[in-house]
C-alpha positions in Angstrom: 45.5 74.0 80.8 48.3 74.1 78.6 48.6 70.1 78.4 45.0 70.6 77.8 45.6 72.3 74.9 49.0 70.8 73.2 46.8 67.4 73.8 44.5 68.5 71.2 46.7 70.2 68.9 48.3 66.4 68.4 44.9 65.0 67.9 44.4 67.3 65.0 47.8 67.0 63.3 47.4 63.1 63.7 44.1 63.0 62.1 45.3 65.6 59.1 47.9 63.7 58.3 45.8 60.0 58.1 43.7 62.0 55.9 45.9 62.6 52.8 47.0 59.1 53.3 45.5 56.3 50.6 46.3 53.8 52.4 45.1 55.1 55.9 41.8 52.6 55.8 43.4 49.7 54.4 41.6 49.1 50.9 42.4 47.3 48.1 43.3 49.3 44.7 41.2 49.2 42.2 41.1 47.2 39.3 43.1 48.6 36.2 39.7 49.1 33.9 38.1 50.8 36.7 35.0 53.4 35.7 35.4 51.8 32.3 32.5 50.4 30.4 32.3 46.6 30.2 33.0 45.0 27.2 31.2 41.7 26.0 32.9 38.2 26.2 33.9 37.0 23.1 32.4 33.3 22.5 34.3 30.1 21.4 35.1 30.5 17.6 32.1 29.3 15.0 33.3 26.4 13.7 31.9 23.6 11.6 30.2 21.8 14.3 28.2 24.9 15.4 26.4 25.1 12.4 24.9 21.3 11.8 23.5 21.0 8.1 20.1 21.2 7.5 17.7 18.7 8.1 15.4 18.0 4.6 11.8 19.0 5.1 9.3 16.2 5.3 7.1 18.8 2.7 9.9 19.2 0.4 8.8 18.6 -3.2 9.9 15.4 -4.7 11.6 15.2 -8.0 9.2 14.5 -10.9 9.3 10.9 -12.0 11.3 10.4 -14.8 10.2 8.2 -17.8 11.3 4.9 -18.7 14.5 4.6 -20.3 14.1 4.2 -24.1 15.3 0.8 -24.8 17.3 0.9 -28.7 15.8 -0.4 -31.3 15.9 -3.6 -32.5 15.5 -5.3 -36.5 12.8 -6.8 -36.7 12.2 -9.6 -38.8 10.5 -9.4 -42.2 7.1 -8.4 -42.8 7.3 -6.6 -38.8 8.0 -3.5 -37.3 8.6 -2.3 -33.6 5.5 -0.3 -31.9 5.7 0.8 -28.8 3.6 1.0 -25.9 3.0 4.7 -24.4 5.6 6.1 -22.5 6.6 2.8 -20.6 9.8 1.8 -22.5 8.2 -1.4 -23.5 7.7 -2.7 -27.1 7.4 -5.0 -29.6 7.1 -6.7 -33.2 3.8 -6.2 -34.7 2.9 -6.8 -38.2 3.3 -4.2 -40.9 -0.5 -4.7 -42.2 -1.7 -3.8 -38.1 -2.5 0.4 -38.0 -1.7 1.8 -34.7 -4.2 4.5 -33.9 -4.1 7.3 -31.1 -5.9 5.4 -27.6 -9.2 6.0 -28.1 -9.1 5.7 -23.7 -6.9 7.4 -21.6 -6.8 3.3 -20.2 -5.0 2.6 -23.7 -1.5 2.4 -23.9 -1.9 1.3 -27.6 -4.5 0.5 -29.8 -4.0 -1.4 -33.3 -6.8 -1.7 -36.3 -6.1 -5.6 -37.6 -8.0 -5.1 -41.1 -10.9 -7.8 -41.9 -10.8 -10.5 -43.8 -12.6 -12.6 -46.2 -16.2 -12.6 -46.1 -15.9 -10.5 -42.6 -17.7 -6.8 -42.9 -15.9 -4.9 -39.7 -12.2 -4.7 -38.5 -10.5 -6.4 -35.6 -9.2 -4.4 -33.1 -5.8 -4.9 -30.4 -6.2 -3.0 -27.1 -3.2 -2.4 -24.7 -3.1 -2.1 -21.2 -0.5 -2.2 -18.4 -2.8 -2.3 -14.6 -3.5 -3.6 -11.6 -6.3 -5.7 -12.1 -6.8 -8.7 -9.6 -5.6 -12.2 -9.9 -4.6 -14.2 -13.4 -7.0 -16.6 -13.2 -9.8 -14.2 -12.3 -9.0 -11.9 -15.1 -9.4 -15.2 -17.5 -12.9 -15.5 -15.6 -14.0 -12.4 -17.0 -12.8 -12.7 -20.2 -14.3 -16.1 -20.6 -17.5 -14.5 -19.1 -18.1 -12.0 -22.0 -18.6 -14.7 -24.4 -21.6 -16.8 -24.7 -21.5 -20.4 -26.1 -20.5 -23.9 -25.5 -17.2 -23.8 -23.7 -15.5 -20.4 -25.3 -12.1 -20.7 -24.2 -10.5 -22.8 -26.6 -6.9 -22.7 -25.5 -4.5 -21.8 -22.7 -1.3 -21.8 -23.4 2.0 -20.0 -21.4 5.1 -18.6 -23.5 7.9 -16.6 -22.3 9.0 -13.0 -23.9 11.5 -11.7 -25.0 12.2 -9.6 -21.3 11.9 -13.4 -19.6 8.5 -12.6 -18.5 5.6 -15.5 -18.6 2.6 -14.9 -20.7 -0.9 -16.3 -20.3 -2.5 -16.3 -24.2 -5.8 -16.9 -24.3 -8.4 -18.2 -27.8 -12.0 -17.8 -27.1 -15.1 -18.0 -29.6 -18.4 -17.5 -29.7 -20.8 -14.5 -29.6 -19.5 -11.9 -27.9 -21.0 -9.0 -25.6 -17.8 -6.3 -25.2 -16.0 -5.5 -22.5 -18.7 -4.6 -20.3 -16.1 -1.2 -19.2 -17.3 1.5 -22.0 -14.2 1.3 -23.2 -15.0 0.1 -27.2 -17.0 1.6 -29.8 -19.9 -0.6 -29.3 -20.9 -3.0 -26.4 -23.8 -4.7 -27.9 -23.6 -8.2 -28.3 -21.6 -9.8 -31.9 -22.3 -12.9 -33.2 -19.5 -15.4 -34.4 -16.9 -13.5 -32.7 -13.4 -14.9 -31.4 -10.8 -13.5 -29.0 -6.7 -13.8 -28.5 -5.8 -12.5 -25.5 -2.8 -12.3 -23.3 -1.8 -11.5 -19.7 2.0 -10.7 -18.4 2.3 -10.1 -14.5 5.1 -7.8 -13.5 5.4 -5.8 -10.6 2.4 -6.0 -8.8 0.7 -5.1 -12.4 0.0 -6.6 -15.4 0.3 -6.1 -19.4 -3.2 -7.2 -20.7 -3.5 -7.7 -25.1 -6.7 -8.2 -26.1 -7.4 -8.5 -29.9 -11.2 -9.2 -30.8 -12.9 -9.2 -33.7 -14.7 -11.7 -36.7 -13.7 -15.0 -35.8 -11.3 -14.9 -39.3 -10.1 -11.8 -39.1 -8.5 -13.1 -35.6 -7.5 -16.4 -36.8 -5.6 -14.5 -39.7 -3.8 -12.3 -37.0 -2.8 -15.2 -34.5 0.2 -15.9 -35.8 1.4 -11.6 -35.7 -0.1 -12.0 -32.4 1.7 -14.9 -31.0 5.1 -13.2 -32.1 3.8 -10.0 -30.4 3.9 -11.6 -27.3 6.8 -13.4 -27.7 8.9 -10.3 -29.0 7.6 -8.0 -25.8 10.3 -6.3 -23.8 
């Protein structure tokens, strides 16, 4: 009995003393920041790379188009001055005696009044376009086509401005019926009329003159005409 009990009274010290031992089980410490809250990971450093530039949006508004550059003037030889042609940079020598007149068509870059002469009882008149208007020779077509007569076209004849650029010029006659377009004051049908006319490709367009009127009010204004043409730039 006595064994008995000194038997148990071991046990029990043995197992109070394991108890205030740490170590008794065998388990690791714990980590230092233990019961702390955790603290977010900082990323790599933002640098140039992580921030591409901006891509430009397909809807971004374009720039406005700028006008043609003004080209300086020139001095022009006597009894001419320079006119130009709208807002497209372009001009050239015209007579002093020709009137320029606001485009009676917002299709008008110019318009000139050519004053009559002789015996003739109504003005000539110079119209100005710059379009894109089908082929030369079927832009001839129906210029020849708005006169009636034995053979209207009475010359053909190809000179190159002052820009380098090749120009058609046209001389018809006969009784004419207009432009057919709405474009002048009157459409009907004048008799003993005559046209000089010229055509200048460029860029997928073209510069069309077209100065009708009496047939000797036009013959008086081919010669400012023919310079026109050949001063253009």
């Amino acid at each position: 009995m006595r064994m008995l009990v000194l038997s148990i009274s071991l046990l029990v010290t043995a197992l109070l003393t394991g108890c205030g031992s740490d170590n008794s089980l065998n388990l690791p410490p714990p980590p230092p920041n233990a019961g702390k809250p955790a603290q977010p990971k900082a990323g790599p450093t933002a640098g140039p790379e992580s921030h591409p530039a901006p891509v430009p949006s397909d809807t971004a508004a374009s720039p406005a188009p700028k006008p043609a550059p003004a080209r300086p003037p020139r001095t022009p030889p006597a009894g001419l001055v320079e006119a130009a042609f709208g807002n497209t940079g372009r001009t050239a020598f015209v007579p002093e005696s020709w009137k320029q007149q606001p485009p009676s068509s917002a299709m008008r870059l110019a318009q000139f009044k050519i004053a009559k002469q002789g015996a003739d009882t109504e003005d000539g008149e110079l119209t100005i376009f710059n379009m894109a208007s089908g082929s030369l020779d079927s832009n001839i077509t129906r210029w020849v086509s708005q006169f009636s007569g034995e053979k209207p076209l009475k010359s053909r004849t190809t000179v190159k401005t002052a820009a380098g650029e090749e120009a058609t010029v046209l001389e018809l006659q006969g009784d004419y019926a207009g432009s057919g377009m709405g474009m002048g004051k009157d459409d009907s049908t004048k008799k003993n009329f005559a046209m000089l006319g010229a055509i200048i490709p460029t860029n997928g367009t073209a510069w069309f003159f077209k100065l009708t009127g009496p047939k000797q009010t036009v013959e008086a204004a081919k010669a400012g005409f023919d310079k026109m043409i050949e001063s253009m730039q």
